[in-house]
Residue, then its C-alpha position, 0 to 999 in steps of 0.5 A: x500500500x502506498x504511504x500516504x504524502x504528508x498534507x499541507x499544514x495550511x490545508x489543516x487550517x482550511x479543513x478546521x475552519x470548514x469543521x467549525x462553521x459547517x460551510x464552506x462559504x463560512x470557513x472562507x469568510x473567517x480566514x479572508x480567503x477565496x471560498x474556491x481556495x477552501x474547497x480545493x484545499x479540502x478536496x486535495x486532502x480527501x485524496x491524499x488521505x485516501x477518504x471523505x472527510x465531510x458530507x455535503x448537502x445544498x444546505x450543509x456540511x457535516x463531519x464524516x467519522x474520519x473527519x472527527x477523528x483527523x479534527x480530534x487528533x490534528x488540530x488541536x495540536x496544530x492550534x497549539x503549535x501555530x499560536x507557539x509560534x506566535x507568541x515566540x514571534x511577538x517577544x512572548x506578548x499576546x496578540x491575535x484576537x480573543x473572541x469572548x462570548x456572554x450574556x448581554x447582560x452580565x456582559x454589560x454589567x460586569x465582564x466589560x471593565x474586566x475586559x477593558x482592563x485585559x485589552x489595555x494590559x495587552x496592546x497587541x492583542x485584539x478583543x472580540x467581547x460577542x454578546x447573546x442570551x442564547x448559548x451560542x455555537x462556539x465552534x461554529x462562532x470560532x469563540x474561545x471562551x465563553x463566560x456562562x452563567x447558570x448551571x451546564x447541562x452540556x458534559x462536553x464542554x471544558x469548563x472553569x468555574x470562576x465563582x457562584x452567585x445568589x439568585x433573589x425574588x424581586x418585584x416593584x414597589x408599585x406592583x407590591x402596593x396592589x399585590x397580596x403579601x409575600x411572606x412564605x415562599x407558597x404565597x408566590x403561586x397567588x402572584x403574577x409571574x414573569x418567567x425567563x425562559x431561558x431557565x431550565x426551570x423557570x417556572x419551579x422553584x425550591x427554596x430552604x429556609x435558613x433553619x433549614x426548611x425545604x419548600x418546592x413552588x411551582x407557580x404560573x408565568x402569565x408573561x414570558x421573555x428570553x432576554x434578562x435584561x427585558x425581564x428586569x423591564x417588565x419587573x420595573x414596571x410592575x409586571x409582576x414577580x421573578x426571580x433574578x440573579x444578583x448581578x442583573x439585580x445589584x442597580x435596581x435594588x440599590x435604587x429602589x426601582x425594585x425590591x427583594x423579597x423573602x430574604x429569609x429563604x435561599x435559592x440555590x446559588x448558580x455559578x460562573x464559567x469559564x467554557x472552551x469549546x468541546x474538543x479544544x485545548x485552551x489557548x495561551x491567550x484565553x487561559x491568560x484572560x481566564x486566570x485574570x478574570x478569575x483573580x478580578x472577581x476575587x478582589x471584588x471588582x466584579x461586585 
């Protein structure tokens, strides 16, 4: 049997950006290259390994088996190598592009100043803060690292936890005047609920008392949203009750445009993560925000 020619490194890259876009037209799109210079590329390697390496249809591209296993084993440490090499160019400073990905939110409320400390401690590096309440498709996105808050329900995603945060039941105080009394956790289910349906739950709540008491409430959502932001709208004008975590929360509870309610009664906590995406190594330079991320919430700046 004939050994098979060495492929071109570059061809690699073509090939990886043709996996994580799933298109052709995507992939060219990223690396500012011809959509016929992918396609060739691609094509070339399929022959010099001996084996399809994509299934293509008019409307997508997919992996083929032998296609995930070249992606799961190359291209991570081509990756590694090409940034390597990078930094070994630049003096060991950072530079490229760092695609962050968050919520709009926490991305507004507290990720920015931390980002814009990054970016000024890192002249050469360039910053790409993408924002969406919708998990977004890394690979695809070419995001190399996503701060998520929550709890992940993904088990192939590489992720660090950076810290955790209390989520508090909130109304207006305009809402409140007209309401009955909230005293008990089971008084919510007589209220009107804004539900954020980007929740895995958001319409079942469990709450433990600080003695220790466990109280599980299902209440109804008569208005719904997908954004946090839009929810802590309708809250301010006096739609009705929700829970939101304590970020999103933090402005308008110091202003009194809405107030906290059973504070006596916890919610589980959620957490903050750092999340690579599935089947990549963590580059230098999102392991670098990671770490200052991480120390930055520590010290308190992300309060």
């Amino acid at each position: 049997m004939p050994a098979v020619r060495e492929p071109d490194l570059n061809a690699l890259l073509l090939f990886a950006a043709v996996a994580e876009t799933g298109s052709f037209t995507a992939a060219a799109d990223r690396l500012d290259v011809a959509k016929a210079k992918v396609s060739l590329a691609v094509s070339r390697l399929e022959a010099q390994l001996g084996t399809q390496l994509f299934s293509r249809t008019t409307r997508r591209v997919v992996l083929t088996e032998a296609g995930q296993g070249l992606y799961a084993q190359c291209v991570p440490a081509l990756r590694g190598v090409q940034e390597s090499l990078a930094q070994m160019a630049g003096g060991g400073e950072l530079h490229g592009t760092l695609r962050i990905s968050a919520a709009v939110e926490y991305a507004a409320q507290t990720l920015a100043p931390a980002v814009a400390a990054f970016a000024a401690a890192h002249p050469r590096l360039e910053v790409d803060l993408r924002t969406s309440d919708r998990v977004v498709d890394m690979l695809k996105e070419g995001i190399d690292v996503s701060v998520r808050m929550g709890w992940l329900r993904d088990s192939s995603l590489r992720a660090t936890r950076l810290t955790t945060f209390e989520q508090h039941v909130v109304a207006s105080p305009a809402y409140l005047r007209r309401a009955p009394p909230i005293r008990q956790p089971a008084d919510l289910v007589k209220h009107d609920w804004v539900a954020l349906m980007l929740l895995p739950t958001p319409l079942t709540w469990k709450f433990t008392s600080a003695a220790g008491q466990v109280r599980t409430v299902r209440v109804a959502g008569r208005m719904r949203t997908d954004a946090a932001s839009t929810l802590r709208a309708l809250l301010v004008q006096g739609c009705g009750v929700s829970v939101m975590d304590e970020f999103t929360t933090e402005a308008p509870l110091r202003s009194g445009a809405l107030v906290r309610l059973l504070p006596n009664w916890s919610l589980p906590r959620g957490g903050v993560h750092a999340v690579v995406p599935p089947g990549a190594r963590m580059s230098t330079k999102a392991r670098a925000f990671v770490d200052f991320y991480a120390d930055w919430l520590k010290a308190g700046r992300g309060a």
